[in-house]
PQR file of N, CA, C, O and H, with PARSE charges and radii, in Angstrom:
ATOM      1  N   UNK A   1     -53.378 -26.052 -13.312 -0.4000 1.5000
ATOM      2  CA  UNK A   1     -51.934 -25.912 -13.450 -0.0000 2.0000
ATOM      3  C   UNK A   1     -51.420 -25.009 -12.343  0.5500 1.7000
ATOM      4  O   UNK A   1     -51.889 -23.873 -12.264 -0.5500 1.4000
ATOM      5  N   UNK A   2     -50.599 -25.371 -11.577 -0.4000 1.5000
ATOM      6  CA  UNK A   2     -49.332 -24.660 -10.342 -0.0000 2.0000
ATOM      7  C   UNK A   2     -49.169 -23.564 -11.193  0.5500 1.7000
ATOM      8  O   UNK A   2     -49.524 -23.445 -12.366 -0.5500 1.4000
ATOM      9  H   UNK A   2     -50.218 -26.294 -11.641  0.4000 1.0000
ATOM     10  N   UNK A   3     -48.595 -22.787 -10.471 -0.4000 1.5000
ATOM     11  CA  UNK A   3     -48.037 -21.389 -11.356 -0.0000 2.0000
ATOM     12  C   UNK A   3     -47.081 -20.712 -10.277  0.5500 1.7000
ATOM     13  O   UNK A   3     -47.430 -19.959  -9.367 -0.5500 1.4000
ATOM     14  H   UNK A   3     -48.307 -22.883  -9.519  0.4000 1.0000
ATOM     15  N   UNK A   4     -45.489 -21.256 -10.659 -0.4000 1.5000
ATOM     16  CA  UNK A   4     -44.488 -20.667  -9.339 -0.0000 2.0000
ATOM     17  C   UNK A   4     -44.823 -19.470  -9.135  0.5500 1.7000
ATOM     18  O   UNK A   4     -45.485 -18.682  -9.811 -0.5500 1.4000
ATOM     19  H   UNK A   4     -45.206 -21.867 -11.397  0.4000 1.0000
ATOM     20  N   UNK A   5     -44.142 -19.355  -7.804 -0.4000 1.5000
ATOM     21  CA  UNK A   5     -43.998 -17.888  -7.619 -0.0000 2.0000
ATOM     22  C   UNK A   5     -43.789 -16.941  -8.030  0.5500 1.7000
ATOM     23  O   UNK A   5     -42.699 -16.913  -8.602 -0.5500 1.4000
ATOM     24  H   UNK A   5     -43.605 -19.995  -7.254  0.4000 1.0000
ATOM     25  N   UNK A   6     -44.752 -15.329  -8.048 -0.4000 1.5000
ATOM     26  CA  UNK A   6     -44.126 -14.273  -9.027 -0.0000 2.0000
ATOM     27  C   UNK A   6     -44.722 -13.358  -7.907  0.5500 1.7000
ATOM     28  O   UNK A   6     -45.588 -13.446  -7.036 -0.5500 1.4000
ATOM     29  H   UNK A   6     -45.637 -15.352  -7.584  0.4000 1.0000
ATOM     30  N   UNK A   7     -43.347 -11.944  -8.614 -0.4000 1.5000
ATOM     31  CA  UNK A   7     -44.069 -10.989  -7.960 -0.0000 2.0000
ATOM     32  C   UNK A   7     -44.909 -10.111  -7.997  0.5500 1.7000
ATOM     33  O   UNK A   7     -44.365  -9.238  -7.319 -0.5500 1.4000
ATOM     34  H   UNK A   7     -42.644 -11.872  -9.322  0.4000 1.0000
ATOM     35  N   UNK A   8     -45.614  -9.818  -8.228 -0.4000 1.5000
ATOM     36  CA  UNK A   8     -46.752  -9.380  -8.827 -0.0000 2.0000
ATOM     37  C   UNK A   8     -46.550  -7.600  -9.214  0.5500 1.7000
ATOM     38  O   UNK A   8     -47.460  -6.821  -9.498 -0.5500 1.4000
ATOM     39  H   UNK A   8     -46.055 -10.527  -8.779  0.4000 1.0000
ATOM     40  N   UNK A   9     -45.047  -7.287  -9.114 -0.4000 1.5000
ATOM     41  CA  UNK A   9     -45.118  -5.616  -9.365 -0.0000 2.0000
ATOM     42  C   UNK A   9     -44.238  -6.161 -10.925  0.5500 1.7000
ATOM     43  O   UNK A   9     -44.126  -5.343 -11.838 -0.5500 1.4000
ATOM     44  H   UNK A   9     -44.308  -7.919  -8.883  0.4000 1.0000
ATOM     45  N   UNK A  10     -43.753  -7.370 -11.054 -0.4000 1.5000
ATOM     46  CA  UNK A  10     -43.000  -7.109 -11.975 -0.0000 2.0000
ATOM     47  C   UNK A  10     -43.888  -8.099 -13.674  0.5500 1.7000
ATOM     48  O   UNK A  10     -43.472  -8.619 -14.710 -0.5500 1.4000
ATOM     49  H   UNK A  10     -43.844  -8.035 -10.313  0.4000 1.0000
ATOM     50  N   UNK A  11     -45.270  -7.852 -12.989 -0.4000 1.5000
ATOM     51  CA  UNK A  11     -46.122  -8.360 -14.003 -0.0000 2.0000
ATOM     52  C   UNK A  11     -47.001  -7.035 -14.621  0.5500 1.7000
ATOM     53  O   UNK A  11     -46.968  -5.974 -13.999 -0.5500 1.4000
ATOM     54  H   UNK A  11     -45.607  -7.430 -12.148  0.4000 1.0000
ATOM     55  N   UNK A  12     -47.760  -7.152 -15.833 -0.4000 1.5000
ATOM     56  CA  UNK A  12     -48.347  -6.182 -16.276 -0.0000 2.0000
ATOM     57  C   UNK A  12     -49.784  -6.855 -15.837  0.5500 1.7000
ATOM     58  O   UNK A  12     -49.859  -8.048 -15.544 -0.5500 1.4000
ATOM     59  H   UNK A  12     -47.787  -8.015 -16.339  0.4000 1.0000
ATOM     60  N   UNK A  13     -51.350  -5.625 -15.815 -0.4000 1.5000
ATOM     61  CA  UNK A  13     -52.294  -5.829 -15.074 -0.0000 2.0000
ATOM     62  C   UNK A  13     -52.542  -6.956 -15.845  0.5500 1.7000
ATOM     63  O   UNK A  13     -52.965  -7.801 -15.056 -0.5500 1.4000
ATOM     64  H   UNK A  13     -51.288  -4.656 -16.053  0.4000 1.0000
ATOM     65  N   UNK A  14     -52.499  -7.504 -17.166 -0.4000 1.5000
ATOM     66  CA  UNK A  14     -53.562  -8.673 -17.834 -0.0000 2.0000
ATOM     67  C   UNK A  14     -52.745  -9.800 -17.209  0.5500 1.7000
ATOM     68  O   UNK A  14     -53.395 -10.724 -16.720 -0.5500 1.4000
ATOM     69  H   UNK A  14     -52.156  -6.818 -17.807  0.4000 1.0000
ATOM     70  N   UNK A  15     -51.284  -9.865 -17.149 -0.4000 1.5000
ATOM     71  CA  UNK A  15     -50.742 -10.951 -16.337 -0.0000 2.0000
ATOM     72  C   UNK A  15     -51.210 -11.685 -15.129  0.5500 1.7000
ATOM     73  O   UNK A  15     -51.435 -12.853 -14.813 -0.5500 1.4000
ATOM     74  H   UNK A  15     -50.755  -9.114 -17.546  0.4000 1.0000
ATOM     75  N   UNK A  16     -51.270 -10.271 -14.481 -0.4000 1.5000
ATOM     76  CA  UNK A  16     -51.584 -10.698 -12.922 -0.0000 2.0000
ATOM     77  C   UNK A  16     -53.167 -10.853 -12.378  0.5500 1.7000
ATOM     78  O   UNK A  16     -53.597 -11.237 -11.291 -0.5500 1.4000
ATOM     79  H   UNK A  16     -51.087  -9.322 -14.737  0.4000 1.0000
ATOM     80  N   UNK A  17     -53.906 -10.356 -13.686 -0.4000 1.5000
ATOM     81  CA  UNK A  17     -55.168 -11.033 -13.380 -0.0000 2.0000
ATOM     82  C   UNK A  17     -55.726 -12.253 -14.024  0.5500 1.7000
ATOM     83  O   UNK A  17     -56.868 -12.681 -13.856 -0.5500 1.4000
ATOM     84  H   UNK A  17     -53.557 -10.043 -14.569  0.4000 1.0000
ATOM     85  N   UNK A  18     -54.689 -12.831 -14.868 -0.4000 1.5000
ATOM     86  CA  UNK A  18     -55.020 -14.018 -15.101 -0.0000 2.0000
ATOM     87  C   UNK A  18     -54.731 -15.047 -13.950  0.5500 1.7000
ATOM     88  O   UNK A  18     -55.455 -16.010 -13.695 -0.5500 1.4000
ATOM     89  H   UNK A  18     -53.761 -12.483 -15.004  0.4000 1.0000
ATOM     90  N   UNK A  19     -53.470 -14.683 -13.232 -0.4000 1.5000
ATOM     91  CA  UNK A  19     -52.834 -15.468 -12.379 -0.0000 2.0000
ATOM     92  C   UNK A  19     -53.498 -15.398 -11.038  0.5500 1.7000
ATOM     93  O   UNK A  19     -53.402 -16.328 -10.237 -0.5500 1.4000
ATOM     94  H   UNK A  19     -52.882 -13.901 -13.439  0.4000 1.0000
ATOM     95  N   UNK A  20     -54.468 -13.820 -10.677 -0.4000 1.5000
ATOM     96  CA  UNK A  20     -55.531 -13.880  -9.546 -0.0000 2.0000
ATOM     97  C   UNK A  20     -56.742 -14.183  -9.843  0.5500 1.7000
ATOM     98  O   UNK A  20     -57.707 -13.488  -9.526 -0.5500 1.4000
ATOM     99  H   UNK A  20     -54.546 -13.064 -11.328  0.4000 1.0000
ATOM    100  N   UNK A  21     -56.814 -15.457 -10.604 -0.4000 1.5000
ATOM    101  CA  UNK A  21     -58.837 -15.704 -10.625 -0.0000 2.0000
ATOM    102  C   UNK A  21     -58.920 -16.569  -9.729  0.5500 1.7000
ATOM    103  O   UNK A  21     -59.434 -16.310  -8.641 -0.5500 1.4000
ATOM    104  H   UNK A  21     -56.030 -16.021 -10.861  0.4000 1.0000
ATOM    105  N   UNK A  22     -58.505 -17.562  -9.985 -0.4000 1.5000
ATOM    106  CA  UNK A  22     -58.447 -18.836  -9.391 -0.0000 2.0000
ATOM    107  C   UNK A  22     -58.011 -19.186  -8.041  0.5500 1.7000
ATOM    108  O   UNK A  22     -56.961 -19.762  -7.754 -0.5500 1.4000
ATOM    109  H   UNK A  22     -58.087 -17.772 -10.869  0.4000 1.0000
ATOM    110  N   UNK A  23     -58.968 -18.759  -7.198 -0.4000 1.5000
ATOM    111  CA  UNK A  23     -58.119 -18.965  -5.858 -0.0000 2.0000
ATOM    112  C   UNK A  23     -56.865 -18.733  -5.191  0.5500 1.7000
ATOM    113  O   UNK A  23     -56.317 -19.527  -4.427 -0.5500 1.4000
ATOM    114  H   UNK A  23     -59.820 -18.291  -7.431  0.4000 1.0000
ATOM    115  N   UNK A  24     -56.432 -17.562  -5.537 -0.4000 1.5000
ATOM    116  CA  UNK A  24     -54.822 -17.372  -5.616 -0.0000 2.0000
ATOM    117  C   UNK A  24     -54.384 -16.963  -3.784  0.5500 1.7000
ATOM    118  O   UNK A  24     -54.879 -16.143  -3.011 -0.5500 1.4000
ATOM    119  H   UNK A  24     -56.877 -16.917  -6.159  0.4000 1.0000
ATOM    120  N   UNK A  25     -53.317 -17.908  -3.625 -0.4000 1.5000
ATOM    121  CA  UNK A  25     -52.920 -16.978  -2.505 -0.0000 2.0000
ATOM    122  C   UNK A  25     -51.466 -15.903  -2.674  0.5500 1.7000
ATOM    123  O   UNK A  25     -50.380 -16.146  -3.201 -0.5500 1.4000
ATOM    124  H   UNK A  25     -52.915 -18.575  -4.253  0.4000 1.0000
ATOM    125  N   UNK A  26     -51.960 -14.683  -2.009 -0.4000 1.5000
ATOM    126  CA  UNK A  26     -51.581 -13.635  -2.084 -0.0000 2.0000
ATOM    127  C   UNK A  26     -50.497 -13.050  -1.170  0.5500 1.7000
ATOM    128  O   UNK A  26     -50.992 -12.076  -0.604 -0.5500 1.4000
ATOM    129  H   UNK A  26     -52.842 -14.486  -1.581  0.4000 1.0000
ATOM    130  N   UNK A  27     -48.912 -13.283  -0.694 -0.4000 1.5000
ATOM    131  CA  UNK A  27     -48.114 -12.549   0.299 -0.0000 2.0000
ATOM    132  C   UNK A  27     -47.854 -11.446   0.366  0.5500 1.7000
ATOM    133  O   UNK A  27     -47.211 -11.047  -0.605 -0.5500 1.4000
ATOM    134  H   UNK A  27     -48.510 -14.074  -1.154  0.4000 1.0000
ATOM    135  N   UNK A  28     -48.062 -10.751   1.083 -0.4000 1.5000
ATOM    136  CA  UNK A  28     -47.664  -9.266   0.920 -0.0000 2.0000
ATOM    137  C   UNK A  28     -46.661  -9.169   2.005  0.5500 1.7000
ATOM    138  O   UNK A  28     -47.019  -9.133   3.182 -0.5500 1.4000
ATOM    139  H   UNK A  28     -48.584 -11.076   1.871  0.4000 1.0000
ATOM    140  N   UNK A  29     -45.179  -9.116   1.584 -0.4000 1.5000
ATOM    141  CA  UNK A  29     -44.291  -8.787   2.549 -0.0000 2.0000
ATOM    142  C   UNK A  29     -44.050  -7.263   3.280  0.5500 1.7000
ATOM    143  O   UNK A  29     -43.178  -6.487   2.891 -0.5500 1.4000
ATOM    144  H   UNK A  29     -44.888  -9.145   0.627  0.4000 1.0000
ATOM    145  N   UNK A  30     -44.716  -7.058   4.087 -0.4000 1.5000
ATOM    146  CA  UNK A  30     -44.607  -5.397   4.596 -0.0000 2.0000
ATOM    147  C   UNK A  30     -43.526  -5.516   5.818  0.5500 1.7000
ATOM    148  O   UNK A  30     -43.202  -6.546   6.409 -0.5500 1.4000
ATOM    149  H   UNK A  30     -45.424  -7.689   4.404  0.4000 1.0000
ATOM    150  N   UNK A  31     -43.091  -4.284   6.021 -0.4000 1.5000
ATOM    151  CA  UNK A  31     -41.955  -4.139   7.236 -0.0000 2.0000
ATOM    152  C   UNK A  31     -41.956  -3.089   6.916  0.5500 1.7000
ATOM    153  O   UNK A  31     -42.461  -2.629   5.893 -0.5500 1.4000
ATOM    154  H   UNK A  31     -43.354  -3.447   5.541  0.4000 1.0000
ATOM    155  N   UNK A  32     -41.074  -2.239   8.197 -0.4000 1.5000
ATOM    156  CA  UNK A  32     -40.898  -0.985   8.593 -0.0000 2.0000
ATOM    157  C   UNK A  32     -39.432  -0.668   7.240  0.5500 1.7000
ATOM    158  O   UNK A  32     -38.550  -1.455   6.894 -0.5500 1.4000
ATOM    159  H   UNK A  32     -40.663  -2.613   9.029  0.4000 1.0000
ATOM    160  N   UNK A  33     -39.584   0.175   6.963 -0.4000 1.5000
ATOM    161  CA  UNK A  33     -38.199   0.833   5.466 -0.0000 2.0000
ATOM    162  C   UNK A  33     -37.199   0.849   6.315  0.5500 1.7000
ATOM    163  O   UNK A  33     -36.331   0.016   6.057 -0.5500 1.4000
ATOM    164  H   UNK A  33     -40.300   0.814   7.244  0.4000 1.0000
ATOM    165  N   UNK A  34     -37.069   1.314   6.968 -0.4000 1.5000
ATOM    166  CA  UNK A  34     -35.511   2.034   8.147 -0.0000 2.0000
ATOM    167  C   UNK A  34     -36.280   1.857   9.822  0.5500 1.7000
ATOM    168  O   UNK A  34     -37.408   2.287  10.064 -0.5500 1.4000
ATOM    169  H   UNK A  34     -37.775   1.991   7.177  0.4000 1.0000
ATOM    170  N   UNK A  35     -35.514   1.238  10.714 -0.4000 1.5000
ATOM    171  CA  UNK A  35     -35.623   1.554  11.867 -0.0000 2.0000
ATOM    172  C   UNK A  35     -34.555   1.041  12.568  0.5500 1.7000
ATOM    173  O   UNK A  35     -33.834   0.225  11.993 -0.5500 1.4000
ATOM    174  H   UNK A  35     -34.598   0.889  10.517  0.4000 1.0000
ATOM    175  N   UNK A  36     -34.224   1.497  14.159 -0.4000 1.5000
ATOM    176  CA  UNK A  36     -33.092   1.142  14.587 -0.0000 2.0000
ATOM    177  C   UNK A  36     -33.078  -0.314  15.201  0.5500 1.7000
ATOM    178  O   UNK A  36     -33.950  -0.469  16.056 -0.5500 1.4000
ATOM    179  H   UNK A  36     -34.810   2.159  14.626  0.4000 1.0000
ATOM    180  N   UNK A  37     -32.486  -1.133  15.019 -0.4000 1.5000
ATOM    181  CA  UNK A  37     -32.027  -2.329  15.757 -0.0000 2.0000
ATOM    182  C   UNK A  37     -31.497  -2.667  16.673  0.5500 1.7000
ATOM    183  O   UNK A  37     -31.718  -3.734  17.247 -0.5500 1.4000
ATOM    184  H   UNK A  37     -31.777  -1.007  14.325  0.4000 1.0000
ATOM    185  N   UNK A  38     -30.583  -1.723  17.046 -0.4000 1.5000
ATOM    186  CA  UNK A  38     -29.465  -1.690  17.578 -0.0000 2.0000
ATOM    187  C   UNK A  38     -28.054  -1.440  16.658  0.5500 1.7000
ATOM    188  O   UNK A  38     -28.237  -1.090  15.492 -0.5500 1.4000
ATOM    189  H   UNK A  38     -30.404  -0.857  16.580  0.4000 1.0000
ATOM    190  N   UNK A  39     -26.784  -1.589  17.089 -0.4000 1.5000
ATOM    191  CA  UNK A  39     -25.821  -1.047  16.571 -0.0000 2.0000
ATOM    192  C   UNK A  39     -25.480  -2.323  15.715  0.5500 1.7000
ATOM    193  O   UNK A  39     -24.907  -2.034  14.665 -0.5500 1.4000
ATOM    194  H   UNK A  39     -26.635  -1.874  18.037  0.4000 1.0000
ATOM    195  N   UNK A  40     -25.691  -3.631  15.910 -0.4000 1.5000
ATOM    196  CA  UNK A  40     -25.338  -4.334  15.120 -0.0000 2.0000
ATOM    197  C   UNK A  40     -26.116  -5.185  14.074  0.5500 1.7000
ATOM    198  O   UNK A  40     -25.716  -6.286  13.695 -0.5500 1.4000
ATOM    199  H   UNK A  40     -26.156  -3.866  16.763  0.4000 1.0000
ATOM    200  N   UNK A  41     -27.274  -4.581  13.633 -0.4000 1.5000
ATOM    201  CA  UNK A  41     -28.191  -4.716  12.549 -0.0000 2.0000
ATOM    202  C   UNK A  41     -28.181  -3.184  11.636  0.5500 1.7000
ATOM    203  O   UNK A  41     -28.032  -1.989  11.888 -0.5500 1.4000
ATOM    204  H   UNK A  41     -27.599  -3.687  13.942  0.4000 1.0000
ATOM    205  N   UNK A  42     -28.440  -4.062  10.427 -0.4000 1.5000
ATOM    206  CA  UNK A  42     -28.499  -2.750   9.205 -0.0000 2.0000
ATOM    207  C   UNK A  42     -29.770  -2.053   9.737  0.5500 1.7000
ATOM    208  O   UNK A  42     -30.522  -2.527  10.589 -0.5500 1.4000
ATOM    209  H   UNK A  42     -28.560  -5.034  10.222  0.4000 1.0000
ATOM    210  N   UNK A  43     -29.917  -0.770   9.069 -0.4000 1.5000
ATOM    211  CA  UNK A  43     -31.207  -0.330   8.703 -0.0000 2.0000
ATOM    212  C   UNK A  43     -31.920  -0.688   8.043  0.5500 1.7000
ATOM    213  O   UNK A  43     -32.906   0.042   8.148 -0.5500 1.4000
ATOM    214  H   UNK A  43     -29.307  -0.385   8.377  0.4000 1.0000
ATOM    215  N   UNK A  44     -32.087  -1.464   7.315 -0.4000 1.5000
ATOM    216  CA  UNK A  44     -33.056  -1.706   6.271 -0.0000 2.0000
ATOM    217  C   UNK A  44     -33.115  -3.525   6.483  0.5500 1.7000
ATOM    218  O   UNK A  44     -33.222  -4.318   5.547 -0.5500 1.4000
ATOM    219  H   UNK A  44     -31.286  -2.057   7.230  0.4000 1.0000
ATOM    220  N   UNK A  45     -32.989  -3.991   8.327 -0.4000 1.5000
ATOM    221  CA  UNK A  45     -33.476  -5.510   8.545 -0.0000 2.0000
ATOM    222  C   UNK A  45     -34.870  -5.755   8.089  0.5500 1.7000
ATOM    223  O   UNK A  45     -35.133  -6.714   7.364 -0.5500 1.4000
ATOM    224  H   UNK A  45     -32.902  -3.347   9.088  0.4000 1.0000
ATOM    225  N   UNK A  46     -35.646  -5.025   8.440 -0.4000 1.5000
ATOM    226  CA  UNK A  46     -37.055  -5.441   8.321 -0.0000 2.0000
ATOM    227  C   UNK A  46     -37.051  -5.639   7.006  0.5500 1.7000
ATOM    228  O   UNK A  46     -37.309  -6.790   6.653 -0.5500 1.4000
ATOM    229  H   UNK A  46     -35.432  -4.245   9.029  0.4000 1.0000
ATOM    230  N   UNK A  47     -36.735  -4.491   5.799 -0.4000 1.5000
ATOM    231  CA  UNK A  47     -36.873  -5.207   4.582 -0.0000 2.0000
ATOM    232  C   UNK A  47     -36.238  -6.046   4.003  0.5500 1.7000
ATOM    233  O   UNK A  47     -36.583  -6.601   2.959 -0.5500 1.4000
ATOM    234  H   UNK A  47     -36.526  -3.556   6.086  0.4000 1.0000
ATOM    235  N   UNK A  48     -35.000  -6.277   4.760 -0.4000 1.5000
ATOM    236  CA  UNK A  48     -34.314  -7.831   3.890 -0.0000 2.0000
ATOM    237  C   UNK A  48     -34.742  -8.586   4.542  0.5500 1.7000
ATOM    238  O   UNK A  48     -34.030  -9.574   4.358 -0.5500 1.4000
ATOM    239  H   UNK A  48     -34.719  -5.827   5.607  0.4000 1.0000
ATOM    240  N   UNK A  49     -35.872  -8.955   5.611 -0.4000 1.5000
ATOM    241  CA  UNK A  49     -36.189 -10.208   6.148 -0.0000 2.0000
ATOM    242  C   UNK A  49     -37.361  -9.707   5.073  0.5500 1.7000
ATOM    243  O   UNK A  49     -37.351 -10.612   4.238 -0.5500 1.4000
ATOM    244  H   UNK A  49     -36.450  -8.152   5.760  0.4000 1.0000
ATOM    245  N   UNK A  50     -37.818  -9.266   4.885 -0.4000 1.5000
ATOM    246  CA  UNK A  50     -39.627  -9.461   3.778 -0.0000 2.0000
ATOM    247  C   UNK A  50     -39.213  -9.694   2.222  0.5500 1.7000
ATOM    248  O   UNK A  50     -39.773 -10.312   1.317 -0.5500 1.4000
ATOM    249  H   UNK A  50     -37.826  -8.531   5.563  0.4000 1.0000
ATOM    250  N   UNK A  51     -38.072  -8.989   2.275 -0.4000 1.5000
ATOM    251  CA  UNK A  51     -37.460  -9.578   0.463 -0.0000 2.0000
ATOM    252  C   UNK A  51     -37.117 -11.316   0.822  0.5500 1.7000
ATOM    253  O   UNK A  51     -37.302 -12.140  -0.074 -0.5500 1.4000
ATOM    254  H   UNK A  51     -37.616  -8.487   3.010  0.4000 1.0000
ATOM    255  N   UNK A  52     -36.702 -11.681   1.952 -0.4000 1.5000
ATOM    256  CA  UNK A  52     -36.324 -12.788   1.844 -0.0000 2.0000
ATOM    257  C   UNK A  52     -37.216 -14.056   1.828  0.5500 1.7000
ATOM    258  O   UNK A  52     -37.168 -15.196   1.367 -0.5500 1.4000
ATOM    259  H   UNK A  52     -36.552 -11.012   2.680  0.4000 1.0000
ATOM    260  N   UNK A  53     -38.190 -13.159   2.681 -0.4000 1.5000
ATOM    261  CA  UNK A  53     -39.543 -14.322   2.890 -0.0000 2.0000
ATOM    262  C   UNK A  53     -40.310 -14.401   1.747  0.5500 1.7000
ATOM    263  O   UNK A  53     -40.848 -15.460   1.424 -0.5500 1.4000
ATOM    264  H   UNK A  53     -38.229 -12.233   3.055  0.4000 1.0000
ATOM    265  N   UNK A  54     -40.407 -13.478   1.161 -0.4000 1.5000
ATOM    266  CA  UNK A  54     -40.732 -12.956  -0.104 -0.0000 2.0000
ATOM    267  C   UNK A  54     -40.429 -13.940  -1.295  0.5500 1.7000
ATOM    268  O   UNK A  54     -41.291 -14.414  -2.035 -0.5500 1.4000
ATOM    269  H   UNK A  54     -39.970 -12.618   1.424  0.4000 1.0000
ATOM    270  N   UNK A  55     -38.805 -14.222  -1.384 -0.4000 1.5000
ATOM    271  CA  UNK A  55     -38.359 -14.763  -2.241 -0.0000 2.0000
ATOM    272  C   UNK A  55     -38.111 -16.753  -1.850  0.5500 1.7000
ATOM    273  O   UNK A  55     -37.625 -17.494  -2.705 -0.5500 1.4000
ATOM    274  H   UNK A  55     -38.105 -13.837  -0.783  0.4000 1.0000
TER
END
């Protein structure tokens, strides 16, 4: 059985190790918290591009 996407902080440990036995693939969206872009990007691009890829 498929099992959509979840995020795995908003599962408890018996959840998320049922859902990691089986060959699971795993994304870990990392990026920098705050850095500069320039003047016309937020601070916090890197993490709305990893929430987005994410989601």
């Amino acid at each position: 059985m498929k099992h959509p996407g979840v995020r795995l902080a908003s599962l408890t440990w018996a959840e998320a190790e049922s859902l990691l036995t089986n060959d699971p693939l795993v994304v870990l969206p990392i990026g920098a918290g705050a850095k500069e872009h320039g003047p016309h990007l937020p601070l916090g691009t890197d993490h709305i591009m990893v929430e987005y890829l994410a989601d």
